[in-house]
C-alpha positions in Angstrom: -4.1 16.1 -6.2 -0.4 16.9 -6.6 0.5 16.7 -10.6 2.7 13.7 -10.2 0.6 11.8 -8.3 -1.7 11.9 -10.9 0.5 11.4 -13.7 1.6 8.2 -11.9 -1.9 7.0 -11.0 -2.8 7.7 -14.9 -0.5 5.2 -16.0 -1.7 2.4 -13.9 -3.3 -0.5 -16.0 -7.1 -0.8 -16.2 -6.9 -4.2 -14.6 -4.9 -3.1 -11.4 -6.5 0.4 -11.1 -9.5 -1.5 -8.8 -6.5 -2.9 -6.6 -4.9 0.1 -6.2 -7.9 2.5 -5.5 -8.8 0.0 -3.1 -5.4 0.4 -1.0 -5.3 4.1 -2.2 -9.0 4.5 -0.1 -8.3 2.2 2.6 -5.2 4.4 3.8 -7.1 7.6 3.6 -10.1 6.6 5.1 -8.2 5.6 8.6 -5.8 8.2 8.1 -7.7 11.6 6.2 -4.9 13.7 7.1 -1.7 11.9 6.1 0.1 14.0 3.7 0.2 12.3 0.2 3.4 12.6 -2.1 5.9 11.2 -4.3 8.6 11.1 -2.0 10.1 7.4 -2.9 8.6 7.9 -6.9 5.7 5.9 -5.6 2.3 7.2 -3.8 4.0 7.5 -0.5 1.0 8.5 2.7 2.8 9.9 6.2 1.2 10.5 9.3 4.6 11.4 11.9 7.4 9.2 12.1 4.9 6.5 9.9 4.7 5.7 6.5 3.4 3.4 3.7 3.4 3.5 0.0 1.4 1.9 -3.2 3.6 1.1 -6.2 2.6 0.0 -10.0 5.0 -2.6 -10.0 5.2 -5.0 -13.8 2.9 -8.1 -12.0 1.6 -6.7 -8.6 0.5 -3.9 -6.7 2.7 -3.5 -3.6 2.4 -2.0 -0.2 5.7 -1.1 1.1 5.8 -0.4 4.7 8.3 1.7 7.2 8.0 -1.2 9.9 8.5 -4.8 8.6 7.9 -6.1 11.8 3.9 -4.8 10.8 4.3 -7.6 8.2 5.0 -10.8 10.6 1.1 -11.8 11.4 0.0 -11.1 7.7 2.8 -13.1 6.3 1.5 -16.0 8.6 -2.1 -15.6 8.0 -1.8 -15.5 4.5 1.0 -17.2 3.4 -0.1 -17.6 -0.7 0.4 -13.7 -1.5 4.0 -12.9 -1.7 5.3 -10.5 0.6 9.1 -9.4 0.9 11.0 -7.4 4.1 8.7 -4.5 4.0 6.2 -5.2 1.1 3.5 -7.2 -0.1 2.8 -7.8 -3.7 -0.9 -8.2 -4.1 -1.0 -10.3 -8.3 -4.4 -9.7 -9.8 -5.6 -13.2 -8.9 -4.8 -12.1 -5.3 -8.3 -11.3 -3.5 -7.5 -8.3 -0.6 -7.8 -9.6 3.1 -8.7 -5.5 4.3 -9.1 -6.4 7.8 -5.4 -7.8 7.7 -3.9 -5.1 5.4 -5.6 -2.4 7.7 -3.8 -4.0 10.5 -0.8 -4.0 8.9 -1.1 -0.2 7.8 -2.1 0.9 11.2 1.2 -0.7 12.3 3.4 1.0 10.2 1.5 4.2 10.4 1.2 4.6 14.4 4.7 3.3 14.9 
């Protein structure tokens, strides 16, 4: 694991490390061979022209995508955990819908 990817997952707090590893394994199990880096200072996971990320953020763990548009039937389906133009902020009271965040990911990544 490149050195600042694992600086920055070191400094994640105990309480959102589960979150995160969660998203950090879903991505990689679909897509094995995306190429992992820092690219926007945050875990960023490419596969071609598609992209998502995983961010420590100060009360949520987002999931920024390349493709807002991948957002739309999440936002919809699960309108309680705040989501901006590209992201969703998953708060440690949020539970993790994967079926719907795989979709999502598999949007943005085979764009």
């Amino acid at each position: 694991m490149e050195a600042k990817l694992e600086s920055y997952i070191n400094l994640i707090l105990n309480n959102r490390i589960d979150k995160f590893n969660t998203l950090h394994n879903l991505i990689l199990k679909h897509y094995p061979n995306a190429v992992v880096d820092m690219k926007y200072k945050m875990p960023t996971y490419h596969v071609d022209q598609g992209w998502v990320a995983l961010a420590n953020q100060k009360n949520y763990i987002s999931l920024y995508t390349c493709l807002p548009e991948a957002l739309d039937v999440f936002k919809k389906t699960h309108p309680k955990i705040n989501t901006g133009k590209g992201c969703i902020n998953f708060k440690e009271t949020n539970e993790l819908p994967l079926e719907d965040i795989e979709q999502v990911i598999k949007l943005a990544m085979e764009r």
